[in-house]
N, C-alpha and C positions, 0 to 999 in steps of 0.2 A: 521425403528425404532421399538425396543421391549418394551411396557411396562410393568412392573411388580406387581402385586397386591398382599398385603399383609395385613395383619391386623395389624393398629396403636393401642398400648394400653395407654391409659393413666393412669398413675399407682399415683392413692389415698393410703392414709396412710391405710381408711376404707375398700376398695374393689378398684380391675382392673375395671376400665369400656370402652369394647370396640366398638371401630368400623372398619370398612375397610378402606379403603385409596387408592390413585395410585399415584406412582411414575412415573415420564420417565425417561428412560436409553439412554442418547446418543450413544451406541453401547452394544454389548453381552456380553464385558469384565467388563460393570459396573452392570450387573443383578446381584446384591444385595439390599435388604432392610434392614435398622435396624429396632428391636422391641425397640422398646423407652419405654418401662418396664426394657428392660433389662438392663440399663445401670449403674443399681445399685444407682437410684436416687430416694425416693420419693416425691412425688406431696403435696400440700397442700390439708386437707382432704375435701371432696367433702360439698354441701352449708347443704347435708340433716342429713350428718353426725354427731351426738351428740355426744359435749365433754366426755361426760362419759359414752363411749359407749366402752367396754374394749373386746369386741368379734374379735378387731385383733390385730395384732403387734402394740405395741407404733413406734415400729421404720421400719414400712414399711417392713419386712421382712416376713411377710408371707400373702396370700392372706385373708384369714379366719382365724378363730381359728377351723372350720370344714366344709365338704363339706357341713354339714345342713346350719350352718352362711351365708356360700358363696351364698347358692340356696335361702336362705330367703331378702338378701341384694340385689341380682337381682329383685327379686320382690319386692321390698319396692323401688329400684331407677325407675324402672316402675311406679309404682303409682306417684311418685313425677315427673315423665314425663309427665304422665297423666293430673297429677294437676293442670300441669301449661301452662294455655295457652297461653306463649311467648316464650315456650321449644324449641329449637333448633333441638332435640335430637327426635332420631324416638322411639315411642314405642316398645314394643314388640309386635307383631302377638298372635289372641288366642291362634293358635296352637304353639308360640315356647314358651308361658307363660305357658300354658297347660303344657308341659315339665318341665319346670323348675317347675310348684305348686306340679306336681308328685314326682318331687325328692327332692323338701323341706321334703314331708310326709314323703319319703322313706333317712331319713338321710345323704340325697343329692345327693343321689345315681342314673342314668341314665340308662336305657338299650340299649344296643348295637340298636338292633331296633327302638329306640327313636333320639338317635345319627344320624343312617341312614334317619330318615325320616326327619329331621332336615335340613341337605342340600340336601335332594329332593326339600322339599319346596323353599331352596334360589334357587336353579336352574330353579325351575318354576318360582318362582317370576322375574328373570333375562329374563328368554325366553318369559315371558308375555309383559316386555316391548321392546318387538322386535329385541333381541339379540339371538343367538345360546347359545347353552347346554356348558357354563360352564362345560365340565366334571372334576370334581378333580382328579389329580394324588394321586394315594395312595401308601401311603409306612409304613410298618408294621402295616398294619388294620387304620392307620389314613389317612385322608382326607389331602390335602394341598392344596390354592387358587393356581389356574394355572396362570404360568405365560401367557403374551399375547403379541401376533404380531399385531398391530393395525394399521399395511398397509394399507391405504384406505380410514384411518378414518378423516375428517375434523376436526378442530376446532369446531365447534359448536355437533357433534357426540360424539368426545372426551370430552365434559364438561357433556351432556346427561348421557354418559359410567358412569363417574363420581359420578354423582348425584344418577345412579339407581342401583351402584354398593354398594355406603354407605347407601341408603335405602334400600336392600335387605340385605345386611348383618343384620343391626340390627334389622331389623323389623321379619326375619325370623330364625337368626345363630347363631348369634353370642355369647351369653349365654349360649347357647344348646353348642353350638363346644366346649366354654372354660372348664364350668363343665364339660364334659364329656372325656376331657385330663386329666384336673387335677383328678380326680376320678381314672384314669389309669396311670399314669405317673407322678404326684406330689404330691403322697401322706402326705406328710408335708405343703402342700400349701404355695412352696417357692418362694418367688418373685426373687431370684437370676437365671434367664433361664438361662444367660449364664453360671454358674457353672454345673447348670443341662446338660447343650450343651455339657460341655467338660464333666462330668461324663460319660454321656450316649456314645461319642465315644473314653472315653477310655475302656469301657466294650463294645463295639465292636471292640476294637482292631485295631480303624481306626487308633490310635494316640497312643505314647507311654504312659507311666502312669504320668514319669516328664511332664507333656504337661498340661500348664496353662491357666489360663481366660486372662493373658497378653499376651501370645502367642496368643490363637484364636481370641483376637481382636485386635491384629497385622497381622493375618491370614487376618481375617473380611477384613482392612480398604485396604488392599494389591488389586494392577491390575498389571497383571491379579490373579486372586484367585486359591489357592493351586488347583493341578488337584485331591484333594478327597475330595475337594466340591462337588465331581458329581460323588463318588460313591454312591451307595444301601444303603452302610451302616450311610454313611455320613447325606445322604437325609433322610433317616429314624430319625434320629438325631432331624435336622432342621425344619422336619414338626412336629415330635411330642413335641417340644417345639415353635411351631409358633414363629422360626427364618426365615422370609423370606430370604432365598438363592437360586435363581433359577438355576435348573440343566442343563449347558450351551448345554452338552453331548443329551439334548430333545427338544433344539427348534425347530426341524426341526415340532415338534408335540407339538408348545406354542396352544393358544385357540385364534381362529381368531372371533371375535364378530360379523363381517356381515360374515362369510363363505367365 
């Protein structure tokens, strides 16, 4: 069995807030995930969100009104995690807050090297609790969560996997990785990914220009999945808009958790 790890976002009217997740694939032919942001729905606005708070879309269509908004509303749903001691929800780590307070100052803005040290940290944080090096596949300078082979793994391992995959995401990544796409590749802070999905591979020439968001999610729901799911350019696509699509063409090299 393969499972695949992807980040769920739960998409508020006021801000994305995310965390990681895991699916299981009954075979190789169903490694896909949906981003459930994408599906061109909004959410009801989050408990901390004030009505007259006009710094985003009325209508869910864009994440911020700027990358400052975005990196200052990461830090205000942190404090309100903080706040509350029946929270659910993991805080964030000094170091990936540290990050994001940097880039409130700097107009929301992240450096390539803050980015990198971002998922060093989740990768520590993962191999601290007694798992191997996550390494992420990268495809045009971004990071993508690897898919995984969990041959081996029991029931009570697999709920552990689980548990310390959704706390290390948020406690370490996940703010840090989202700011730091959008800052590179949505500069309108669109909550539409999948228009963005099919923009980005008709300007790689993966797909014709007629080639639609009904089509790619006709593409999406299809088994087995077009064979330029699993080109370069395709992949390049789906990680930079965190569409989990794992690249069937690499499992032979998914991420095995106990080695």
């Amino acid at each position: 069995m393969v499972l695949k790890l992807v980040k769920c976002i739960r998409a508020f009217v006021a801000v994305l807030c995310l965390s990681s997740c895991l699916t299981a694939c009954s075979s190789p032919d169903a490694l896909k995930t949906a981003n459930s942001a994408n599906q061109g729905t909004a959410a009801e606005p989050s408990a901390s969100q004030s009505s007259a708070d006009t710094d985003f879309g009325a209508d869910g269509s864009h994440m911020a009104s700027s990358l400052k908004a975005l990196a200052e509303q990461m830090l205000s749903d942190d404090d309100a995690v903080k706040a509350n001691a029946n929270s659910r929800d993991t805080a964030m780590s000094s170091q990936q807050r540290a990050i994001i307070a940097h880039a409130a100052k700097n107009n929301g803005k992240m450096s390539r090297s803050e980015y990198e040290q971002a998922w060093m940290n989740f990768r520590s944080c993962i191999m601290n609790r007694g798992w191997t090096d996550p390494k992420p596949p990268a495809y045009g300078g971004f990071y993508s969560v690897p898919s995984m082979n969990i041959e081996g793994l029991n029931d009570e391992q697999a709920k552990k996997l689980d548990k310390d995959w959704l706390y290390c995401s948020s406690y370490e990544l996940v703010n840090a990785d989202t700011l730091y796409r959008t800052q590179e590749s949505n500069p309108e802070l669109s909550t539409d990914f999948h228009q963005l999905v099919v923009n980005c591979l008709i300007t790689k020439k993966v797909v014709p220009t007629s080639y639609s968001k009904d089509q790619f999610s006709k593409d999406f729901s299809n088994e087995p999945l077009p064979q330029y799911f699993s080109t370069a350019e395709a992949q390049e696509c789906f990680t930079l808009y965190q569409i989990g699509i794992a690249n069937v063409s690499e499992k032979e090299s998914y991420w095995k958790p106990l080695g």
